[in-house]
N, CA, C and O atoms as a printed pandas DataFrame, in Angstrom:
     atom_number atom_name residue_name chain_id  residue_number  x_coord  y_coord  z_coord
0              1         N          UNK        A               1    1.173   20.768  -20.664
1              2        CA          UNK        A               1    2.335   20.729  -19.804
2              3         C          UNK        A               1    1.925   20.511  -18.350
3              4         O          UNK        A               1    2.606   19.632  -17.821
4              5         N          UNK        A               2    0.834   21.161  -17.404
5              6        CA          UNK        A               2    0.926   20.893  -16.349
6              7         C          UNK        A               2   -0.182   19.758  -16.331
7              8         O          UNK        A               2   -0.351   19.121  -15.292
8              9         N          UNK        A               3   -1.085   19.443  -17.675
9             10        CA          UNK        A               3   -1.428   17.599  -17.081
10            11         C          UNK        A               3   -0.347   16.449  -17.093
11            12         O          UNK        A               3   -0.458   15.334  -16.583
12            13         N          UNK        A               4    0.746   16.978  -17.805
13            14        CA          UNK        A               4    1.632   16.064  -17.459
14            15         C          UNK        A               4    2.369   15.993  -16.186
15            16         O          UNK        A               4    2.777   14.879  -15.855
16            17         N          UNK        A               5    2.601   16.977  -15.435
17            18        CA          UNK        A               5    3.205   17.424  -14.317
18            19         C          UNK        A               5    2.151   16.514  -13.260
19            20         O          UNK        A               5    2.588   15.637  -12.515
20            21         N          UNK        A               6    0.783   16.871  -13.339
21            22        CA          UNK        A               6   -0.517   16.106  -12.811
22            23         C          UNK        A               6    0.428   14.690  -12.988
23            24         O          UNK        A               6    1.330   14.175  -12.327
24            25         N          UNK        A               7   -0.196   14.396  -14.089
25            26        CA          UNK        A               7    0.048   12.682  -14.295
26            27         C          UNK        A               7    1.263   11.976  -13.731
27            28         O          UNK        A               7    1.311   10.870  -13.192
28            29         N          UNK        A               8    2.341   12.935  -13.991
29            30        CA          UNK        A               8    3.451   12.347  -13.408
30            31         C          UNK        A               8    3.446   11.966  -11.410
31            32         O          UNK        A               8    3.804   11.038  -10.686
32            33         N          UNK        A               9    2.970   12.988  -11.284
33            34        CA          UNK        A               9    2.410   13.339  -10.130
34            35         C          UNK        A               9    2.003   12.579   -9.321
35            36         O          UNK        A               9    2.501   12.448   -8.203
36            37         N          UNK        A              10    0.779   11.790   -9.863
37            38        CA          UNK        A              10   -0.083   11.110   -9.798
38            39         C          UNK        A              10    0.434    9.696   -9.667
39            40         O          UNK        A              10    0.048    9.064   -8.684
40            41         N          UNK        A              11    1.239    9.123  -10.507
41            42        CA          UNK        A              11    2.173    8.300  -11.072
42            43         C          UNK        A              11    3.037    7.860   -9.747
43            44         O          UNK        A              11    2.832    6.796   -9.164
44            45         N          UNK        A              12    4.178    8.958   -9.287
45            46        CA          UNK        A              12    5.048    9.056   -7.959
46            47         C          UNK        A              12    4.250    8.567   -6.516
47            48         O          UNK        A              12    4.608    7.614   -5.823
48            49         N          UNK        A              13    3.113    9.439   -6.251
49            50        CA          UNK        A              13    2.020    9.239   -5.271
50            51         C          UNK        A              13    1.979    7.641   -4.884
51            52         O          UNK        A              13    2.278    6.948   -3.911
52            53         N          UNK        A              14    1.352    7.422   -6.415
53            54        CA          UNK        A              14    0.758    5.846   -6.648
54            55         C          UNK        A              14    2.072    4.855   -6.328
55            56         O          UNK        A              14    1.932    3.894   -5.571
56            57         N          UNK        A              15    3.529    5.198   -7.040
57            58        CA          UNK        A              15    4.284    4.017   -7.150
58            59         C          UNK        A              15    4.666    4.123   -5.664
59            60         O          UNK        A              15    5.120    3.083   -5.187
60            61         N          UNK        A              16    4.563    5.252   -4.788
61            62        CA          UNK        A              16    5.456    5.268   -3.199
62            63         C          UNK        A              16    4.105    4.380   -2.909
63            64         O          UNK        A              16    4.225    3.225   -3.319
64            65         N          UNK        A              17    3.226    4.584   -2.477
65            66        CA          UNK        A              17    2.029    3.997   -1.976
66            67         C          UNK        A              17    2.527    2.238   -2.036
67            68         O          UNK        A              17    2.980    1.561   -1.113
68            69         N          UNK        A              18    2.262    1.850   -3.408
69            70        CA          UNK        A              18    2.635    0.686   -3.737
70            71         C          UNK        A              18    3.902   -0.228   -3.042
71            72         O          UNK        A              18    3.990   -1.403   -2.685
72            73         N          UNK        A              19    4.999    1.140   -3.041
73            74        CA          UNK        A              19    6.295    0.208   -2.041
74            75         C          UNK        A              19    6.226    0.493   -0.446
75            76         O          UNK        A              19    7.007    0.020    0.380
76            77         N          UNK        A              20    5.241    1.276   -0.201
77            78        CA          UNK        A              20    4.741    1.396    1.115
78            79         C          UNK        A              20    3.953    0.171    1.933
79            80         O          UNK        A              20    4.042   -0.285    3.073
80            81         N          UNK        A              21    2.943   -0.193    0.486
81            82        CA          UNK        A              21    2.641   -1.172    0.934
82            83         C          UNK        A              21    3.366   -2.850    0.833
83            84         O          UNK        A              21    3.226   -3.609    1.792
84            85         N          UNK        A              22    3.904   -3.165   -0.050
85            86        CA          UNK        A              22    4.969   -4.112    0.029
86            87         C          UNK        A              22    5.959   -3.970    1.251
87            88         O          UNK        A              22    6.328   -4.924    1.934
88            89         N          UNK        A              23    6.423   -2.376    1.480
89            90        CA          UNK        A              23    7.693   -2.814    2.559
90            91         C          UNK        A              23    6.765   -3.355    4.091
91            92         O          UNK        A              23    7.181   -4.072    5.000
92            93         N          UNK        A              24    5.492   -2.743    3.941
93            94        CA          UNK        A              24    4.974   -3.099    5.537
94            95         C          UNK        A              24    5.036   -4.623    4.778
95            96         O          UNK        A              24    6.097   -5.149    5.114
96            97         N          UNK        A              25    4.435   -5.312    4.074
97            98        CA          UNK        A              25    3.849   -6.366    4.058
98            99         C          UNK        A              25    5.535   -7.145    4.343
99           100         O          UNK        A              25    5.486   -7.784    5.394
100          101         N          UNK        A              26    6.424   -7.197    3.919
101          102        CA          UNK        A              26    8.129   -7.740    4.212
102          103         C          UNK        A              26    8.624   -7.102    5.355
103          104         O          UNK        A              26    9.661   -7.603    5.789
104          105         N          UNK        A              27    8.182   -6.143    5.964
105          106        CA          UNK        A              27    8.569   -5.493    7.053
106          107         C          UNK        A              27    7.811   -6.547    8.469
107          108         O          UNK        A              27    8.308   -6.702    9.585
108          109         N          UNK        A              28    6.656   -7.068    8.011
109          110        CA          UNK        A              28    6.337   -7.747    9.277
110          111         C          UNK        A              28    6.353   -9.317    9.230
111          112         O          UNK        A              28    6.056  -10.205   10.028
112          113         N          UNK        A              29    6.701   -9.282    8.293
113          114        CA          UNK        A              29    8.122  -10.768    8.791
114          115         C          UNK        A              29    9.149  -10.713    9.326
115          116         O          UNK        A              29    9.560  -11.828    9.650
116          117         N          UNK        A              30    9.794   -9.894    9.585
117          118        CA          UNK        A              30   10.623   -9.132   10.459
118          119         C          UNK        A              30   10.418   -9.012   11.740
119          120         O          UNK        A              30   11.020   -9.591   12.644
120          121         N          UNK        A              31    9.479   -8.180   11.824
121          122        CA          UNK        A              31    9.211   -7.280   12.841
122          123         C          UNK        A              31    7.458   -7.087   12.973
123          124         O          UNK        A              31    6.738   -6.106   12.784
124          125         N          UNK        A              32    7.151   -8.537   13.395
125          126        CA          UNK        A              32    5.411   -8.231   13.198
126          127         C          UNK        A              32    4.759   -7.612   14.471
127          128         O          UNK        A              32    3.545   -7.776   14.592
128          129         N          UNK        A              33    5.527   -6.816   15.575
129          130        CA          UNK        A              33    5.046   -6.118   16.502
130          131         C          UNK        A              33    5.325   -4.930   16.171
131          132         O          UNK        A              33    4.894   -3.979   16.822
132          133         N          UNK        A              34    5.839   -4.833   15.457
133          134        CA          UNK        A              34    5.690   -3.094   14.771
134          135         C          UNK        A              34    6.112   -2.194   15.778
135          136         O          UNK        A              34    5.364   -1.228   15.927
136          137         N          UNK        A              35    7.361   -2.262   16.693
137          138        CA          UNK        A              35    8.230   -1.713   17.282
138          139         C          UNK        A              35    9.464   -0.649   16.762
139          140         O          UNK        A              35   10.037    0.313   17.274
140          141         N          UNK        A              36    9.538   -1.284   15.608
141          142        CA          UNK        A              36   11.072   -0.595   14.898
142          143         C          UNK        A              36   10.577    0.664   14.325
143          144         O          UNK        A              36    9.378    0.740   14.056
144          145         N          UNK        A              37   11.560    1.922   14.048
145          146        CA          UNK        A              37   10.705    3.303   13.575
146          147         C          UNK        A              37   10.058    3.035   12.671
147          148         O          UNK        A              37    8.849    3.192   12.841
148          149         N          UNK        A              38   10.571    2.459   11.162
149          150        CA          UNK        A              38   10.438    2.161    9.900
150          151         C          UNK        A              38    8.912    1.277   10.299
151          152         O          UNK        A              38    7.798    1.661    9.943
152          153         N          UNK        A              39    9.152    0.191   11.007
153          154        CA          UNK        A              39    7.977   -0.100   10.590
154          155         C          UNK        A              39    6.758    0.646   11.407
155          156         O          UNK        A              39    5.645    0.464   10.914
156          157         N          UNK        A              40    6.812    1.344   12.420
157          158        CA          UNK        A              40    5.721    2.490   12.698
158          159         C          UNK        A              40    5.483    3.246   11.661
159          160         O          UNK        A              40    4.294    3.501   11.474
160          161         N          UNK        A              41    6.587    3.884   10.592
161          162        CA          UNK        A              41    6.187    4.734    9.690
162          163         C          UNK        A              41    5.339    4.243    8.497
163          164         O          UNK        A              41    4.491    4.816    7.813
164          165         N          UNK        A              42    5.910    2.836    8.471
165          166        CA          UNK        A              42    5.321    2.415    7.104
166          167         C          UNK        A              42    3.371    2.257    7.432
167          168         O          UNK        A              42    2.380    2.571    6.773
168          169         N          UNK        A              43    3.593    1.592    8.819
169          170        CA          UNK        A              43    2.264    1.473    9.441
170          171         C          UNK        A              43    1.419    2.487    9.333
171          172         O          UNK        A              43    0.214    2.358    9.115
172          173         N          UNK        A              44    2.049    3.610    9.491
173          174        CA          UNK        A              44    0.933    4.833    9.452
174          175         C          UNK        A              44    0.898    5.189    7.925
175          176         O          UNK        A              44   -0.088    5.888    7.693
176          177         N          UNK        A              45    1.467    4.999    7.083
177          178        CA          UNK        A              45    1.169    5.368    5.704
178          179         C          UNK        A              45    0.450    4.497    5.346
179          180         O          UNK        A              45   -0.585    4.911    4.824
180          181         N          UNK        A              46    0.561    3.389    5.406
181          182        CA          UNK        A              46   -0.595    2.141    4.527
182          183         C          UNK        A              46   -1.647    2.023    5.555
183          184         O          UNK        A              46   -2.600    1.345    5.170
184          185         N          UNK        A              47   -1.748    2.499    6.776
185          186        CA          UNK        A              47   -2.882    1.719    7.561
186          187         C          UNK        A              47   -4.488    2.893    7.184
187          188         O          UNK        A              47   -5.504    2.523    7.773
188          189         N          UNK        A              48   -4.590    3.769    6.564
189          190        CA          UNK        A              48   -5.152    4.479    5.928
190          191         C          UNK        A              48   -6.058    3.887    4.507
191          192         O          UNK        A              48   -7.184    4.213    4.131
192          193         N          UNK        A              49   -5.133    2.952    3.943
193          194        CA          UNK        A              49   -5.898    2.205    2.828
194          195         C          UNK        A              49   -5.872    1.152    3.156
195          196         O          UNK        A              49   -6.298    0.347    2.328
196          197         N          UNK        A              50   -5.308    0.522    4.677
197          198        CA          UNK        A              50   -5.338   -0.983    4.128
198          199         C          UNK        A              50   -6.739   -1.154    5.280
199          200         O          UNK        A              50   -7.052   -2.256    5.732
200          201         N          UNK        A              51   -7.251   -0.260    5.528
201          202        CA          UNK        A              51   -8.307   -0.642    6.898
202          203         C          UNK        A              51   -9.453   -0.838    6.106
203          204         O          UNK        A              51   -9.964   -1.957    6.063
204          205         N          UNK        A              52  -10.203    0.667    5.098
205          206        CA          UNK        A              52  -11.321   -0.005    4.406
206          207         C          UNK        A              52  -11.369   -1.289    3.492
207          208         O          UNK        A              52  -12.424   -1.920    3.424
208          209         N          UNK        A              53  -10.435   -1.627    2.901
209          210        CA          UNK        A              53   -9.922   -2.960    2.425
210          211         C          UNK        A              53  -10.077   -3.652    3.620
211          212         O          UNK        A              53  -11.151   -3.160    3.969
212          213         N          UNK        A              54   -9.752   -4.525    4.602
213          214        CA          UNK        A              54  -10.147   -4.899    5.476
214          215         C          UNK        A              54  -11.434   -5.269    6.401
215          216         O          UNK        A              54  -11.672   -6.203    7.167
216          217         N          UNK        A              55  -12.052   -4.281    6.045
217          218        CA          UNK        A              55  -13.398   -3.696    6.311
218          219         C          UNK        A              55  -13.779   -4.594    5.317
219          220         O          UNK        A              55  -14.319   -5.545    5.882
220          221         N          UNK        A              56  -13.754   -4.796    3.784
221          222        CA          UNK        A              56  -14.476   -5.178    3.153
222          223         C          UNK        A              56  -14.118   -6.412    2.681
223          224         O          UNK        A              56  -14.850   -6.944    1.847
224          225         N          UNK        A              57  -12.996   -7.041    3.111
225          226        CA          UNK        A              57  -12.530   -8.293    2.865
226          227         C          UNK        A              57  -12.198   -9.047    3.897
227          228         O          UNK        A              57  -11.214   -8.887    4.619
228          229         N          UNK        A              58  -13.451  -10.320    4.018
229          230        CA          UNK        A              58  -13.140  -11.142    5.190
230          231         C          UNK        A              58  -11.596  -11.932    5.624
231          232         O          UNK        A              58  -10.953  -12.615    4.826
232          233         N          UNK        A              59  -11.192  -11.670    7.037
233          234        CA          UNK        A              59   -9.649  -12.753    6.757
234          235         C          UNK        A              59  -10.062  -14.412    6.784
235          236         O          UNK        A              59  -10.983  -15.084    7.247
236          237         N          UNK        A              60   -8.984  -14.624    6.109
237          238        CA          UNK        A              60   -9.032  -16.481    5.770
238          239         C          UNK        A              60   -8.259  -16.617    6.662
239          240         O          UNK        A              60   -7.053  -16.376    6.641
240          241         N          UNK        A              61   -9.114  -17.154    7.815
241          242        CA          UNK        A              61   -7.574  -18.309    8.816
242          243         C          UNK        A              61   -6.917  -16.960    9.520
243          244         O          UNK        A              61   -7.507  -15.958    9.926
244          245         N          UNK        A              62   -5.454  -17.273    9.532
245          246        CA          UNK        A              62   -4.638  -16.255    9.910
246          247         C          UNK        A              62   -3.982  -15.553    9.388
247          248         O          UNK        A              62   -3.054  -14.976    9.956
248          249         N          UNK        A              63   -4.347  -15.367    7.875
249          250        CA          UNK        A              63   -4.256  -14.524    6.602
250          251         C          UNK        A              63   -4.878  -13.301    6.547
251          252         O          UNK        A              63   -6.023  -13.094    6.947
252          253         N          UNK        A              64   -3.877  -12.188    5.880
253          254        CA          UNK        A              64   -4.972  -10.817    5.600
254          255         C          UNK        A              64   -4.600  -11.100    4.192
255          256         O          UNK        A              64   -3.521  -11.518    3.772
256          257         N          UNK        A              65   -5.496  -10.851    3.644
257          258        CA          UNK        A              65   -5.656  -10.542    1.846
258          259         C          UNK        A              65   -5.182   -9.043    1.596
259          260         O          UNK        A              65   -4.437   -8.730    0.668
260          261         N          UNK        A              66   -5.750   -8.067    2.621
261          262        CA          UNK        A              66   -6.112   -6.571    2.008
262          263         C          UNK        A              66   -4.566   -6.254    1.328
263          264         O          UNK        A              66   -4.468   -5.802    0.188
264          265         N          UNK        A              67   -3.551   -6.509    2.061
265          266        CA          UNK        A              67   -2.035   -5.939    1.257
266          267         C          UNK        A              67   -2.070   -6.534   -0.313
267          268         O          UNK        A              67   -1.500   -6.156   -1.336
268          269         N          UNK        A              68   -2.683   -7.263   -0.131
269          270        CA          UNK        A              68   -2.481   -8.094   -1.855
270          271         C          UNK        A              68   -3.721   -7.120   -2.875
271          272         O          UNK        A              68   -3.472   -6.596   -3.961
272          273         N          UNK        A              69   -4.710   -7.100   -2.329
273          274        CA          UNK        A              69   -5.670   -6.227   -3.086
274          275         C          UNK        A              69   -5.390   -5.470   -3.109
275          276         O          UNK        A              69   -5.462   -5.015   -4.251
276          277         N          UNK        A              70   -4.573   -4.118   -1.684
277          278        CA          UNK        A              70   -4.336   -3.013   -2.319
278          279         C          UNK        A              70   -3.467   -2.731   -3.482
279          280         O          UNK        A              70   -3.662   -1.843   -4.312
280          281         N          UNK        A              71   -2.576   -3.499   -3.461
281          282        CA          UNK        A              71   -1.313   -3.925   -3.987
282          283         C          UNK        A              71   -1.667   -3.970   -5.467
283          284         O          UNK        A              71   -1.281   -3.040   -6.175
284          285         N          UNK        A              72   -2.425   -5.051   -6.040
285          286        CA          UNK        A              72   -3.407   -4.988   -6.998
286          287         C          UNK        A              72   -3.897   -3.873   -7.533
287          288         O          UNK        A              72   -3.555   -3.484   -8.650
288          289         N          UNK        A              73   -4.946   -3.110   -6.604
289          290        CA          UNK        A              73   -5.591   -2.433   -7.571
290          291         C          UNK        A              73   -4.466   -1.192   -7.394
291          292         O          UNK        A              73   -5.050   -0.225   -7.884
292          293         N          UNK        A              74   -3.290   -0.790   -6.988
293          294        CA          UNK        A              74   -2.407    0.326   -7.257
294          295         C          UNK        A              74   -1.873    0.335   -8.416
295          296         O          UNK        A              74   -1.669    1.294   -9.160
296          297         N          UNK        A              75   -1.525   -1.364   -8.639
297          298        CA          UNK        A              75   -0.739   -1.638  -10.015
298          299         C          UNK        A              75   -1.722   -1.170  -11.118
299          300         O          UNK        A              75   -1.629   -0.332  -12.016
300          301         N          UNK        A              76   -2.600   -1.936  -10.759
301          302        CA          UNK        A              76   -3.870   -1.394  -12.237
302          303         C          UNK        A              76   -4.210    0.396  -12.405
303          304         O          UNK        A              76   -4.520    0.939  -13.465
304          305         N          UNK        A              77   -4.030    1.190  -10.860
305          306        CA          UNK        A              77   -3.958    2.311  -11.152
306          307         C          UNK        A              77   -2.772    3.296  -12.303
307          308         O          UNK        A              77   -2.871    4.091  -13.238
308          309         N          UNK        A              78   -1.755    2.659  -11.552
309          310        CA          UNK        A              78   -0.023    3.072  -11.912
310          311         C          UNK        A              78   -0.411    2.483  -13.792
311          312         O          UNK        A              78   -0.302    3.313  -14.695
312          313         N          UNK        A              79   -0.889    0.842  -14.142
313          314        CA          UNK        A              79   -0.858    1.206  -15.898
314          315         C          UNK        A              79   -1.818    1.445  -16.231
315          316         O          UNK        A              79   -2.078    0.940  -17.324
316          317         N          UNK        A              80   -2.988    2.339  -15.578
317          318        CA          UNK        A              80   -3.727    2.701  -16.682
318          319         C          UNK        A              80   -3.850    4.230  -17.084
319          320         O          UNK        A              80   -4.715    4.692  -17.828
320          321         N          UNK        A              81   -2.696    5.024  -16.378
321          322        CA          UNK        A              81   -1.977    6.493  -16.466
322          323         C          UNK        A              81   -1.434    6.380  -17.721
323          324         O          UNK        A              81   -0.587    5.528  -17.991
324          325         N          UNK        A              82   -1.923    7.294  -18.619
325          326        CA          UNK        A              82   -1.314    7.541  -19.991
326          327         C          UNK        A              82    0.182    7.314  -19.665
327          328         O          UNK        A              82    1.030    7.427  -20.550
């Protein structure tokens, strides 16, 4: 009972993360000076994972990759939870 509570847990964490990082990534087509509250907030929740990603993935041009990788490996986190 409470590894399921865990897992579920775990599960919620992972799927907010995931639309955290999508809304910044649609949020700064919008608003790519990151002025508006929402997108300060979203900024400070994803800018935590999206920096070592960054760190380790060169940008192409005037492209960041890291939202797509994190994005990636959350999904692969989120199905491989019983």
């Amino acid at each position: 009972m409470f590894v399921d509570f865990l897992v579920n847990f775990a599960r919620f964490v992972l799927l907010g993360l995931w639309l955290a990082t999508l809304g910044r990534v649609l949020i700064s087509w919008v608003d790519p000076t990151g002025r508006n509250s929402l997108s300060v907030l979203l900024i400070q929740l994803t800018e935590p994972i999206l920096s070592p990603v960054r760190r380790l993935v060169p940008r192409a041009g005037m492209f960041d990759f890291s939202p797509l990788i994190v994005i990636l490996i959350l999904g692969v986190l989120l199905r491989s939870l019983p």
